[in-house]
C-alpha positions in Angstrom: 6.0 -5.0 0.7 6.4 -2.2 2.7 5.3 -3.4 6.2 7.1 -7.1 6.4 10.6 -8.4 5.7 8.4 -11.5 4.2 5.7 -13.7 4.3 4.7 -17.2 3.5 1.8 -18.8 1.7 1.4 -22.0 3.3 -0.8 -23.2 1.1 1.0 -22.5 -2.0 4.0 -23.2 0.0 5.2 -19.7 -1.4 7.5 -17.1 0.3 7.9 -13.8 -0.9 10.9 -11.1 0.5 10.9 -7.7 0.9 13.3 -6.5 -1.7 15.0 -4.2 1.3 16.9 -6.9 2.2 19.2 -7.1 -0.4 20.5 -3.8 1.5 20.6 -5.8 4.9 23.9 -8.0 5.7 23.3 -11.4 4.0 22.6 -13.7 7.6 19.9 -10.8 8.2 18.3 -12.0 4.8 19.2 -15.7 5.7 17.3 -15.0 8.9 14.3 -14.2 6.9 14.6 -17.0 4.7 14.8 -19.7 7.3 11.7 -17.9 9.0 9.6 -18.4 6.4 10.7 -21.4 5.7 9.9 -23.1 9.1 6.0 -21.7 8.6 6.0 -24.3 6.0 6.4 -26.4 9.3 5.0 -24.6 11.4 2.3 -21.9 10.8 2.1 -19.9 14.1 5.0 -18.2 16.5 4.8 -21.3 19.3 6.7 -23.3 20.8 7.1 -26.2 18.0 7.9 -22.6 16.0 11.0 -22.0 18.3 12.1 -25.3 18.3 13.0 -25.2 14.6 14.4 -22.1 14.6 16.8 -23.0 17.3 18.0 -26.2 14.9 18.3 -24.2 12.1 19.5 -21.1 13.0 20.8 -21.0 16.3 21.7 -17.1 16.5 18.0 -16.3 14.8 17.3 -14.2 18.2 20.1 -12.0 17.6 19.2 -11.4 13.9 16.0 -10.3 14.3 16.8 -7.9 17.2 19.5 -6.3 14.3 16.7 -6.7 12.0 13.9 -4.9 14.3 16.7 -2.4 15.1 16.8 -1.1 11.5 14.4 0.5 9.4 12.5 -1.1 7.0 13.3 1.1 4.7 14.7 4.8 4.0 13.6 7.1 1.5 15.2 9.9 0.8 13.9 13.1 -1.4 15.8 15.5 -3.0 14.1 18.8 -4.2 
């Protein structure tokens, strides 16, 4: 994955991770968890969507902002 921090499957009620965020501080990665674990709930970014991210993860706002802040990921090439 080079363009998401994850996705869900609804259908096969699957989520997969960007493997980036095991460089992330681990409530950035919990972020992402819970997020794709409410589109088992709740497919779209609504209002319902909110609501369950609020219950769950109260400071979810603040964690993606940190997460938006920082790259997705850093490549670095030595010659």
């Amino acid at each position: 994955m080079k363009t998401k921090w994850g996705t869900c499957n609804i259908k096969a009620q699957r989520i997969w991770l960007n493997l980036e965020l095991a460089k992330k501080p681990a409530h950035c990665l919990e972020y992402i968890v819970v997020h794709e674990l409410v589109h088992l709930l709740e497919r779209h970014h609504n209002e319902r969507f909110i609501n369950y991210m609020n219950t769950f993860m109260p400071q979810w706002t603040h964690y993606r902002q940190e997460l938006n802040r920082a790259p997705l990921g850093h490549e670095s090439w030595d010659y």
